[in-house]
Backbone bond lengths (Angstrom), bond angles and torsions (degrees), N, CA, C in turn:
res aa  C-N    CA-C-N  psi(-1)  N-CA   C-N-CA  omega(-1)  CA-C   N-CA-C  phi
1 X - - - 1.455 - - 1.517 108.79 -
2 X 1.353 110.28 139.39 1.574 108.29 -165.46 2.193 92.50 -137.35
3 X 1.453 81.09 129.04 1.676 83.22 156.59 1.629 105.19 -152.27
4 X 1.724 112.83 165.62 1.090 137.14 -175.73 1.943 114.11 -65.51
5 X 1.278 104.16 121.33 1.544 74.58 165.70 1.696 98.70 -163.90
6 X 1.599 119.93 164.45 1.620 103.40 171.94 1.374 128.99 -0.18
7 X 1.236 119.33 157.98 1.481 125.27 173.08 2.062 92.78 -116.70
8 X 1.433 79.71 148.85 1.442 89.96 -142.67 1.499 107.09 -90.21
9 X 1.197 128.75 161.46 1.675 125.04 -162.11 1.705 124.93 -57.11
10 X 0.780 132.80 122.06 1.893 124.45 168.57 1.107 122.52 -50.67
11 X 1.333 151.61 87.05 1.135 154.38 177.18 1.922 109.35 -41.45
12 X 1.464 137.28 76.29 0.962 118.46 -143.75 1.367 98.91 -104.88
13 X 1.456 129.90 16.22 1.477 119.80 -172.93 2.144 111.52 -176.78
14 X 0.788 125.89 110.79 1.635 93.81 -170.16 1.908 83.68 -115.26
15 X 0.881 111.75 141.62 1.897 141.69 -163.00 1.576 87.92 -66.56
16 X 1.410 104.40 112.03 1.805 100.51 146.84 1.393 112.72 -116.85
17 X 1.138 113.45 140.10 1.798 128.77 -174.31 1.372 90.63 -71.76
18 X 1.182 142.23 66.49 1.344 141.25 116.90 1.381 125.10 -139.32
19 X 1.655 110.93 155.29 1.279 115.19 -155.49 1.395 116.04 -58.02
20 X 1.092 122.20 157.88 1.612 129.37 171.43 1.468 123.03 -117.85
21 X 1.005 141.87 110.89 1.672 136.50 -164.22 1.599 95.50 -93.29
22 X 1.063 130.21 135.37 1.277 138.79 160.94 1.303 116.74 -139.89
23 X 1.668 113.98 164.99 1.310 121.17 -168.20 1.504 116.59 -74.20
24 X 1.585 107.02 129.35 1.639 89.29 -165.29 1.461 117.57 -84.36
25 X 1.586 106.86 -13.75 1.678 101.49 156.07 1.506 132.77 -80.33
26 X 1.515 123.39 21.05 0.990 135.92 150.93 1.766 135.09 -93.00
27 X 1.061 113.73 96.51 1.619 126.76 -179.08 0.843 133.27 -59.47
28 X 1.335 117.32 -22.22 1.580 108.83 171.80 1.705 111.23 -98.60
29 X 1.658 108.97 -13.88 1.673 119.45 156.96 1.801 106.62 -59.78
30 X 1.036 114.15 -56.93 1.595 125.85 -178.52 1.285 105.09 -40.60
31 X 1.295 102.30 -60.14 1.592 118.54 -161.41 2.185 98.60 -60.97
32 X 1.419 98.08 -59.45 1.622 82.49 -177.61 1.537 116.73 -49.23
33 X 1.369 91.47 -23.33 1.569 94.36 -171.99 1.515 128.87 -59.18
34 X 1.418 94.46 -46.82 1.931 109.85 172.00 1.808 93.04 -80.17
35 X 1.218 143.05 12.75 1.100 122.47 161.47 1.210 118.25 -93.15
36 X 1.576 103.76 -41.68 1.698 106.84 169.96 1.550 119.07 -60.40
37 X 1.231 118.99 -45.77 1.235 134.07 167.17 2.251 109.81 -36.74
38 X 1.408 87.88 -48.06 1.537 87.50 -165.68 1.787 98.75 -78.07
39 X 1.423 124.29 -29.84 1.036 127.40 176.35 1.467 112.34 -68.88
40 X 0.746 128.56 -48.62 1.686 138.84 170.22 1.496 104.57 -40.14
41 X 1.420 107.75 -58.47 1.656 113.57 -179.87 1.423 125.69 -67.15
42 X 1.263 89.29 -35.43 1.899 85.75 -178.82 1.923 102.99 -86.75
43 X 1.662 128.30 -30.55 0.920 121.99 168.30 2.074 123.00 -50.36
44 X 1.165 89.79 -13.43 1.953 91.41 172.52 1.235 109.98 -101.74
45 X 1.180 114.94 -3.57 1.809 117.15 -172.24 1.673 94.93 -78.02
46 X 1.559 91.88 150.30 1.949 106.15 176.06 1.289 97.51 -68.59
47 X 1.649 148.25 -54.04 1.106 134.69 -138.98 1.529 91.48 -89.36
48 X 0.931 115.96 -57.26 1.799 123.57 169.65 1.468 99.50 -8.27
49 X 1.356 117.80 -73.83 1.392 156.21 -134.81 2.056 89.50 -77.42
50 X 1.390 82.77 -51.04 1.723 87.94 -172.19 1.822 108.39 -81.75
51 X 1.382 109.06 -3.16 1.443 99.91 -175.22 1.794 99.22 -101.52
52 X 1.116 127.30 -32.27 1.953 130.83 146.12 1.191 108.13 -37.06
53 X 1.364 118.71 -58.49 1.536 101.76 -173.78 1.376 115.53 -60.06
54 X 1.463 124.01 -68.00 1.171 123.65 135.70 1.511 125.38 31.27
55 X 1.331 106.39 -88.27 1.653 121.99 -178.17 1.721 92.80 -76.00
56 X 1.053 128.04 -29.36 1.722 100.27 -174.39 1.892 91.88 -94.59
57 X 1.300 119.55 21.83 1.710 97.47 174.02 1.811 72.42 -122.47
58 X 0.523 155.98 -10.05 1.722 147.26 150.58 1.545 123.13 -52.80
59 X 1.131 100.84 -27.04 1.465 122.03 -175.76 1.919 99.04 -92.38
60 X 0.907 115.82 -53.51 1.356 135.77 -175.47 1.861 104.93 -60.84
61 X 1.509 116.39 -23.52 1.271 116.50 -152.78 1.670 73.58 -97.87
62 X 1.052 140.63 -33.09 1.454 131.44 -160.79 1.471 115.23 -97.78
63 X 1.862 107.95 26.66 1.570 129.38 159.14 1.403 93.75 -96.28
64 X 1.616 92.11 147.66 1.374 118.84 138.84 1.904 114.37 -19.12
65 X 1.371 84.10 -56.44 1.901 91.80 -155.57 1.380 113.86 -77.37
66 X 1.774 121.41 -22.13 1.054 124.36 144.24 1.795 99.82 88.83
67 X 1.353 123.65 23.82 1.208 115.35 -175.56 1.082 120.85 -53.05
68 X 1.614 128.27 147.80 1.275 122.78 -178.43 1.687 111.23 -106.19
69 X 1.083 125.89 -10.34 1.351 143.90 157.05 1.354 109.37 -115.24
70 X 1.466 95.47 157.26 1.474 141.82 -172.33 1.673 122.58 -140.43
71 X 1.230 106.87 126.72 2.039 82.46 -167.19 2.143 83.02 -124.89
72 X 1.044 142.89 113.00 0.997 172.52 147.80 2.051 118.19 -58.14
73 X 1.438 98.50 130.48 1.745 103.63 -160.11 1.664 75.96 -122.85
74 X 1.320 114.46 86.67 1.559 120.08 149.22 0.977 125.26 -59.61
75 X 1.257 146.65 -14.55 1.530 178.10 -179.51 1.574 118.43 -73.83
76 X 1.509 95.83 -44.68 1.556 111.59 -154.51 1.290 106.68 -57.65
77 X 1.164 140.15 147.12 1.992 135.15 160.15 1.358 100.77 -74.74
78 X 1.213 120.34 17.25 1.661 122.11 149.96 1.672 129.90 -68.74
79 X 1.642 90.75 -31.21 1.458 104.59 -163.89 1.609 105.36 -75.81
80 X 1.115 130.80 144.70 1.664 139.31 -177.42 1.787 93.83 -137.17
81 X 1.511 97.93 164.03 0.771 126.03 -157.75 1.836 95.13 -153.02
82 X 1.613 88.20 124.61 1.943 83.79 -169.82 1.834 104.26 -141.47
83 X 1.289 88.03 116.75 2.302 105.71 179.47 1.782 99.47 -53.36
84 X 1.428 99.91 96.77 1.834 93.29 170.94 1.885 103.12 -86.24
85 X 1.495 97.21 -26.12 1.612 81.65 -162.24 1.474 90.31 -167.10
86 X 1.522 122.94 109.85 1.411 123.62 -157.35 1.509 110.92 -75.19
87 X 1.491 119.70 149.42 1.130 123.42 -142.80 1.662 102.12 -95.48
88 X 1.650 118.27 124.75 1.594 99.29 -171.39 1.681 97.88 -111.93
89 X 0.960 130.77 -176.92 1.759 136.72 -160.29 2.042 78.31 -160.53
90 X 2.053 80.83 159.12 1.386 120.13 -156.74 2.081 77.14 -95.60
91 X 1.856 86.71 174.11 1.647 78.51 169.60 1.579 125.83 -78.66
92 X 1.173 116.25 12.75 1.764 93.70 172.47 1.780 87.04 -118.04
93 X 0.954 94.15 51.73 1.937 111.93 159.10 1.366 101.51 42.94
94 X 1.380 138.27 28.82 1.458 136.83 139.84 1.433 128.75 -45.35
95 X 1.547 126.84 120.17 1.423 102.76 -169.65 1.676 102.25 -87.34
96 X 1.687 107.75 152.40 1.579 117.46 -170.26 1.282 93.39 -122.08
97 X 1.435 156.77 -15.87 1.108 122.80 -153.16 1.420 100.40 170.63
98 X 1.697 132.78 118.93 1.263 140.16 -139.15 1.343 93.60 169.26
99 X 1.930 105.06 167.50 1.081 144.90 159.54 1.354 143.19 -124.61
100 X 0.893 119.47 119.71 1.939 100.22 172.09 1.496 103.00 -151.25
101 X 1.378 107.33 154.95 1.974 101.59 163.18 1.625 95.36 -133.34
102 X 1.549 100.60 148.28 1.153 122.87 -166.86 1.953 109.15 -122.85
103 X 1.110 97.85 128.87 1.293 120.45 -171.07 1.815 123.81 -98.59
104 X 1.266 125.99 97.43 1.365 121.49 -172.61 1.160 110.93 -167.74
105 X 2.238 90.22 122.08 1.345 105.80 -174.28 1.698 121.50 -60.18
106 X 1.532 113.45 162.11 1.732 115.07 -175.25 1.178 88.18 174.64
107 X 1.186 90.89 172.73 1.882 127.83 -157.37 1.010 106.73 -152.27
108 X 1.837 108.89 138.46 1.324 132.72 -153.15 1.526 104.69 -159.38
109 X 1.445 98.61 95.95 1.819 81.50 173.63 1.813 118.41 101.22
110 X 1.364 91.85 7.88 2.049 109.85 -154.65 1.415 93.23 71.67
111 X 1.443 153.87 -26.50 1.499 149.72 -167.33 1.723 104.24 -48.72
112 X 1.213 161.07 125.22 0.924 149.01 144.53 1.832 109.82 -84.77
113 X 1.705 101.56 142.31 1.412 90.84 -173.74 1.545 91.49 -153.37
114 X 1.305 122.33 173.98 1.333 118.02 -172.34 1.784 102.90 -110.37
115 X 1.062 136.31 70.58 1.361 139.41 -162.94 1.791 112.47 -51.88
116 X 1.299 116.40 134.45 1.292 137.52 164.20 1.789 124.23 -93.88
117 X 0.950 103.85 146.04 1.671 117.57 -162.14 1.691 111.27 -146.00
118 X 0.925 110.38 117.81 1.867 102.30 -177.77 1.079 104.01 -115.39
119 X 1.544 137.08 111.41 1.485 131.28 -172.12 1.644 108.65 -125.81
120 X 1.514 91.30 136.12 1.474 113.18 -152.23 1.559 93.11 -91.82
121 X 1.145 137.91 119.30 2.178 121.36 144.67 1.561 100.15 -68.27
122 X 1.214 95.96 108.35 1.219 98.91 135.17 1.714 143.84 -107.44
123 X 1.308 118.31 -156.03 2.185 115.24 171.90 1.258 94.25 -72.36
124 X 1.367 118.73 -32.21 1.914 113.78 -160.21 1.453 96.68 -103.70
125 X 1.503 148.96 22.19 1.123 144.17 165.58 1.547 112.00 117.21
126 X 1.872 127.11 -144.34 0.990 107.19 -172.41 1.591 93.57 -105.50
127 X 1.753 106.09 171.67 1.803 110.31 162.99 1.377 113.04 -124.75
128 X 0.940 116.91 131.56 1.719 126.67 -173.82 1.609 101.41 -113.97
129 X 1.671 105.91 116.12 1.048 116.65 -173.70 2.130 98.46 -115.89
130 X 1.042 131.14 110.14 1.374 112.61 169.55 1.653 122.06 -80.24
131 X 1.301 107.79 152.00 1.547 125.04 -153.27 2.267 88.23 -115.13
132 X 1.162 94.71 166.30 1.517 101.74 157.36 1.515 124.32 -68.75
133 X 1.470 103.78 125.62 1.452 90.89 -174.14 1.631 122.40 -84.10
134 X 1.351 116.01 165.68 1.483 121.44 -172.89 1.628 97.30 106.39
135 X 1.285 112.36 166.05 1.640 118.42 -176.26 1.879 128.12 -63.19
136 X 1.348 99.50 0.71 1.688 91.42 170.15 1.640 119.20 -13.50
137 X 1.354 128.03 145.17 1.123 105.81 162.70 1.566 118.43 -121.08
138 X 1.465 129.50 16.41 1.229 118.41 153.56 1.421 123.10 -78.79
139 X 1.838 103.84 176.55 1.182 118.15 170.42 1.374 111.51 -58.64
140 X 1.377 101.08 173.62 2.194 122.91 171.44 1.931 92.70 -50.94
141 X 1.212 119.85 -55.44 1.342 103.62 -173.80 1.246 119.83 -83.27
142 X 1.344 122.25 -17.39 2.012 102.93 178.00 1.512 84.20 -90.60
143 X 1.140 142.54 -17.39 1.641 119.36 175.41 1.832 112.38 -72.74
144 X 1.462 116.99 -28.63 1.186 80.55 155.89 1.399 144.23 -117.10
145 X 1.880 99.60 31.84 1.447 107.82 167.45 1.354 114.67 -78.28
146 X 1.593 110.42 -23.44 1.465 114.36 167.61 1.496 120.09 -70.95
147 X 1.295 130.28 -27.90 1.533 129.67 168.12 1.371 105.10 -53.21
148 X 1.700 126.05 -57.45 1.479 147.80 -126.42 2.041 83.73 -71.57
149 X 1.691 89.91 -48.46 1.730 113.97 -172.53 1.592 116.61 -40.01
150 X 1.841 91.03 -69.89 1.249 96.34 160.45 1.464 141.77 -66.24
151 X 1.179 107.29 -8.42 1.569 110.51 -175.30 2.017 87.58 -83.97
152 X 1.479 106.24 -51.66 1.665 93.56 -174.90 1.729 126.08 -52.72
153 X 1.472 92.38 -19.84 2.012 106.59 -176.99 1.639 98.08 -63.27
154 X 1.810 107.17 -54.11 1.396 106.02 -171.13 1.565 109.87 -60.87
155 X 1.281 116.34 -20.99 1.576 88.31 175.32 1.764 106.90 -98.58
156 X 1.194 119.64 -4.14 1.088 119.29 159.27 1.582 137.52 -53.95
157 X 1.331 94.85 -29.04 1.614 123.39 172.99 1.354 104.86 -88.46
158 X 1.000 126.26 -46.69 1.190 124.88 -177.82 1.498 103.47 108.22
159 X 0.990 115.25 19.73 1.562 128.25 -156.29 2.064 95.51 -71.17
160 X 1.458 123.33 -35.92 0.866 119.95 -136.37 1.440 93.68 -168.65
161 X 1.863 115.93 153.36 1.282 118.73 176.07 1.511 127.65 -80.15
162 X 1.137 126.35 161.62 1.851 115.38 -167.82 1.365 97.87 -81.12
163 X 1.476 115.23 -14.76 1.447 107.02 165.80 1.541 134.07 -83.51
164 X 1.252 91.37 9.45 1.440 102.98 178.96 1.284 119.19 -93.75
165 X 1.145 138.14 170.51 1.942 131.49 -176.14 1.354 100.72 -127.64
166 X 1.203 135.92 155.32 1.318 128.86 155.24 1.482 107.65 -87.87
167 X 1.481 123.20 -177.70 1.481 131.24 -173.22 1.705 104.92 -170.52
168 X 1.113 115.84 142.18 1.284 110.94 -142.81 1.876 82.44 -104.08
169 X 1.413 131.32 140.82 1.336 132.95 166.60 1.996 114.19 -104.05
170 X 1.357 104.67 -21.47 1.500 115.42 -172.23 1.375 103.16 -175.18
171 X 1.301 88.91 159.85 1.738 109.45 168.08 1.723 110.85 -148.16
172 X 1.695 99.88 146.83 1.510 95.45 174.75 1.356 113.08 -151.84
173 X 1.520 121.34 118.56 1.586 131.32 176.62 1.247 93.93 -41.05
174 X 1.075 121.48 107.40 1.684 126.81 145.12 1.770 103.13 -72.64
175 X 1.506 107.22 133.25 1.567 117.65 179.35 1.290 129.59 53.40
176 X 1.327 149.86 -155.79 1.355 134.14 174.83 1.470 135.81 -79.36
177 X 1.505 100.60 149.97 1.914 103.25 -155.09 1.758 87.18 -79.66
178 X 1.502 91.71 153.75 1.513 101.33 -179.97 1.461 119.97 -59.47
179 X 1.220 121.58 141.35 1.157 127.97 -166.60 1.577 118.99 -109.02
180 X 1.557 163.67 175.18 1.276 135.14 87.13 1.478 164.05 34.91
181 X 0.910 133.09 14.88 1.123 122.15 -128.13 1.747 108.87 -82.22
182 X 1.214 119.95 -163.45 1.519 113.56 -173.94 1.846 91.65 -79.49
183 X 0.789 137.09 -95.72 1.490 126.23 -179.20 1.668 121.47 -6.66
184 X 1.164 131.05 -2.14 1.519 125.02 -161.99 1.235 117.36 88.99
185 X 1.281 101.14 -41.06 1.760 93.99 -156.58 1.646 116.50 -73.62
186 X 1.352 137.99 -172.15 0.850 142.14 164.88 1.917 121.78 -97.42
187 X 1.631 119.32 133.00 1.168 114.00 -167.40 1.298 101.76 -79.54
188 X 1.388 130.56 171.07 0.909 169.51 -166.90 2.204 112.10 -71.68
189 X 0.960 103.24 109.92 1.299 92.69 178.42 1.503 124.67 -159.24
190 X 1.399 119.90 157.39 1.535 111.41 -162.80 1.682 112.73 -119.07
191 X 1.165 92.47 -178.66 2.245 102.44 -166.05 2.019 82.29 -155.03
192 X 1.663 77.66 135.90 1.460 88.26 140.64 2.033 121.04 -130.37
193 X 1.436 96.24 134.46 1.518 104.30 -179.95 1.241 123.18 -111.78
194 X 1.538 105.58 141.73 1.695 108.51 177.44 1.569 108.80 -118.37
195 X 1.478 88.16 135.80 1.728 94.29 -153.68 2.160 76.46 -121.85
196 X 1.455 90.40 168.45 1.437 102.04 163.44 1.491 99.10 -133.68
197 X 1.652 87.56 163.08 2.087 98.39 -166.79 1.602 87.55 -157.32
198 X 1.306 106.74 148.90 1.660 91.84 -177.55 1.125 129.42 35.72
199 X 1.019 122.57 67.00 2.029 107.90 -177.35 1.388 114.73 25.38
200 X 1.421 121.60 38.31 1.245 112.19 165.67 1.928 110.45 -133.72
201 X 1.131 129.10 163.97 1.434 118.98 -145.77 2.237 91.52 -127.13
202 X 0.996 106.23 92.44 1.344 110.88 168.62 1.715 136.78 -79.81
203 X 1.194 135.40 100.30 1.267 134.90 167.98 1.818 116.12 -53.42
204 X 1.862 132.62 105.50 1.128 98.71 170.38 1.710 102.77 -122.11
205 X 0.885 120.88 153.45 1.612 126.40 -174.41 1.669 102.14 -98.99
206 X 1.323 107.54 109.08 1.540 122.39 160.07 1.140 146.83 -68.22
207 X 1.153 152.17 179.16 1.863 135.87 168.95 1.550 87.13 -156.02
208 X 1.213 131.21 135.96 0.885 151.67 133.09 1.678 126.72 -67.71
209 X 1.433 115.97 116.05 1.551 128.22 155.92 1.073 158.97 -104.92
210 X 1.639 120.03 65.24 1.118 119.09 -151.40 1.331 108.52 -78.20
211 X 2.022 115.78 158.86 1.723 110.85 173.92 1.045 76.17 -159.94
212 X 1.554 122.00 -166.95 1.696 151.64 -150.12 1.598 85.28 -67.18
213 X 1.263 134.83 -42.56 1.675 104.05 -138.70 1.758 74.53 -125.55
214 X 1.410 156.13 41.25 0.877 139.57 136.28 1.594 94.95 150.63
215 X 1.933 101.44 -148.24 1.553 96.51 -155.44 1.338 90.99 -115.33
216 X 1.255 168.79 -156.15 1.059 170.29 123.39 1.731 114.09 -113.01
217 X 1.147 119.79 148.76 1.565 121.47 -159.98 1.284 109.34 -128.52
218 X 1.405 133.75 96.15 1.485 134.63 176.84 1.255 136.05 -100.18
219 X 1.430 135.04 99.23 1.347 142.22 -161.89 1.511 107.43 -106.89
220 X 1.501 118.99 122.36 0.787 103.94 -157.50 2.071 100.24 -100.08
221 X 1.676 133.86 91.23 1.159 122.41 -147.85 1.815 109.39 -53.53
222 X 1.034 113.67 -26.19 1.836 120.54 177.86 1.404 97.23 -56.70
223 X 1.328 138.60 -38.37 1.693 146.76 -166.34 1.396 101.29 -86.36
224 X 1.167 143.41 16.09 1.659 140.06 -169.09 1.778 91.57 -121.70
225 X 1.461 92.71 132.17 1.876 87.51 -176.62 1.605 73.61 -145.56
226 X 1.362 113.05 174.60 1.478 138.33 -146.32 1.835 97.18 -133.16
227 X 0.932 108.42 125.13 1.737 105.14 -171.51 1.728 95.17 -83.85
């Protein structure tokens, strides 16, 4: 099953905690530079800290299981930090308008999961939107044109009742993350996700297709097996 939807974010930088020297008459080097810099800083801040948790007990509220805690390893050399869209500031050097998603493992429930966070700069401060956790690599919206997909396969299969919902528990890039390619566009690349539907726990393997007018989403329902 294939449908149309966004073309999906550029992964343009993922943060390593060591220094980087770059040319200081180069601007768009500069520019990542005060982005990593600003991400680094606001990622140690308490409120920062409390607005992640936040989005992964938001994320958590839209299980079945409904956890009310979350215990989070900000610490961990798990945690990444990833440039969706470099961060630019007004002239008295305020930042207005940026991207990043932030990555950090925690546990919910005994569940261990690797939690996702997409945080917006905006004029009015930051926005923390949470994503599915585990390595997916689209945005908040092709991730949930890819649920919508799979949730229609399971009743396609018969796998499950129409009254049932799916809910996403993980995701994982199977093989290489999409790339560039010489044309513009973005290559081609796959995830497998385990969703639950009925109290029952489904594996389905995806393909992603991106071209000129967006990404296209292919599930294949014969490829969905039931753990």
């Amino acid at each position: 099953m294939k449908s149309a939807s966004m073309r999906i974010f550029l992964v343009l930088l993922i943060v390593c905690f060591t220094p980087v020297f770059l040319a200081q008459d180069d601007p768009v080097l500069a520019k990542i530079n005060s982005t990593k810099a600003l991400m680094l800083k606001m990622s140690s801040a308490r409120d920062y800290r409390e607005s992640i948790r936040k989005s992964a007990l938001d994320y958590e509220s839209s299980l079945s299981t409904h956890c009310k805690s979350v215990d989070l390893e900000f610490d961990s050399v798990s945690v990444k930090l990833q440039i969706l869209m470099l961060v630019e500031s007004n002239d008295k050097g305020m930042p207005v308008s940026g991207r990043w998603k932030e990555t950090v493992p925690g546990t919910a429930c005994n569940e261990k999961r690797m939690y996702n966070v997409q945080v917006d700069v905006t004029k009015n401060g930051l926005h923390f939107t949470p994503t599915y956790p585990g390595t997916a690599q689209g945005n908040p919206e092709l991730q949930r044109d890819t649920l919508k997909n799979i949730e229609m396969d399971l009743w396609v299969i018969s796998a499950v009742k129409r009254s049932c919902h799916a809910e996403v528990l993980d995701t994982q890039l199977v093989g290489p993350a999409a790339k560039v390619m010489d044309n513009g566009l973005m290559s081609t690349w796959e995830e497998s996700w385990n969703v639950r539907s009925c109290g029952k726990i489904f594996t389905a393997p995806v393909k992603y297709i991106p071209d000129a007018h967006g990404t296209a989403i292919s599930v294949r329902a014969s490829d969905i097996h039931a753990h």
